[in-house]
C-alpha positions in Angstrom: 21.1 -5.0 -3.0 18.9 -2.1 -2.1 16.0 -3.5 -3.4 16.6 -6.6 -2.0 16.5 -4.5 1.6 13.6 -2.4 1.1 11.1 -5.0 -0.6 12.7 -8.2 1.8 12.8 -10.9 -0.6 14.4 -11.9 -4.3 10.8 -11.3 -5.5 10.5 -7.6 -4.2 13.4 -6.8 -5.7 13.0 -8.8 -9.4 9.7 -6.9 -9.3 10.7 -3.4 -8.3 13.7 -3.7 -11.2 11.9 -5.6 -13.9 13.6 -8.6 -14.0 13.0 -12.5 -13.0 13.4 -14.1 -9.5 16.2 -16.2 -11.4 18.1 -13.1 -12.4 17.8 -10.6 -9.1 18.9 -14.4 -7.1 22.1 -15.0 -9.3 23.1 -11.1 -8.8 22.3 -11.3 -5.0 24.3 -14.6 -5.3 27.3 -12.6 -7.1 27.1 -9.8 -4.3 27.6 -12.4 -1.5 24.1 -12.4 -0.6 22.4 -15.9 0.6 18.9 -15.3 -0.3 17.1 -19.0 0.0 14.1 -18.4 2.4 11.9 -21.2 3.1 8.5 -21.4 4.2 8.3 -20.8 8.2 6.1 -22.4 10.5 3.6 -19.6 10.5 3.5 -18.9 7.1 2.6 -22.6 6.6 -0.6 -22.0 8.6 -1.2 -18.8 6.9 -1.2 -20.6 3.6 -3.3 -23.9 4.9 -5.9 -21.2 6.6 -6.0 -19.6 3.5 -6.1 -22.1 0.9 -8.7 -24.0 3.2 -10.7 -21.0 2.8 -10.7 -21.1 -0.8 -7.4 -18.9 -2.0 -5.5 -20.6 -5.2 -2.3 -21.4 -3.8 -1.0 -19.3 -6.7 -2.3 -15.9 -5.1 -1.2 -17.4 -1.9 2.5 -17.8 -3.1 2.0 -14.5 -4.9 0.8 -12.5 -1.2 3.7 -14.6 1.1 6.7 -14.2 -1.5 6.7 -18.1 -2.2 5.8 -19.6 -5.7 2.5 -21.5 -6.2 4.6 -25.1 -6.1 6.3 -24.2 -2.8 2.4 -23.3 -1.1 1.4 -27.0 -2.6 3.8 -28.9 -1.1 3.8 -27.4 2.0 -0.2 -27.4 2.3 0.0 -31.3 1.1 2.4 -31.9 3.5 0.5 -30.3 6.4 -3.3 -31.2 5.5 -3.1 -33.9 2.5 -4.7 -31.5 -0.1 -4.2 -32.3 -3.4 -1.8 -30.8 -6.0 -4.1 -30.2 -8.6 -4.3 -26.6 -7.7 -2.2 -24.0 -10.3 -5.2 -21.2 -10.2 -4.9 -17.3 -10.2 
């Protein structure tokens, strides 16, 4: 759980300890920890600026903590873009 403090998301903390998302959520999970984050309003316009700019929605996800299917769907929902998008 210290992880989880200091980095501020699952994927801080997977990273920091070398394991998967997957694993650091279900032992958050097991600790009493609700760790489901979705994408604010503001980080929606920081991922449509930045896509719209050129940036894979891949290094998007990777920047704002959010995986590259989550950026997609919220960029398609907000500006129509296409979902053809899985770059680095």
């Amino acid at each position: 759980m210290a992880h989880y403090r200091k980095h501020g998301s699952v994927v801080g903390a997977a990273n920091a300890l070398g394991v998967t998302r997957q694993t650091a959520g279900k032992h958050l999970a097991q600790a009493g920890l609700v760790t489901i984050r979705r994408m604010s309003a503001a980080d929606i316009v920081v991922a449509q600026t930045a896509y719209e700019h050129g940036e894979s929605a891949a290094s998007i996800g990777r920047r704002l903590g959010f995986s590259t299917h989550t950026v997609l769907k919220a960029v398609k929902s907000e500006c129509g873009a296409t979902s053809t998008d899985t770059g680095t």
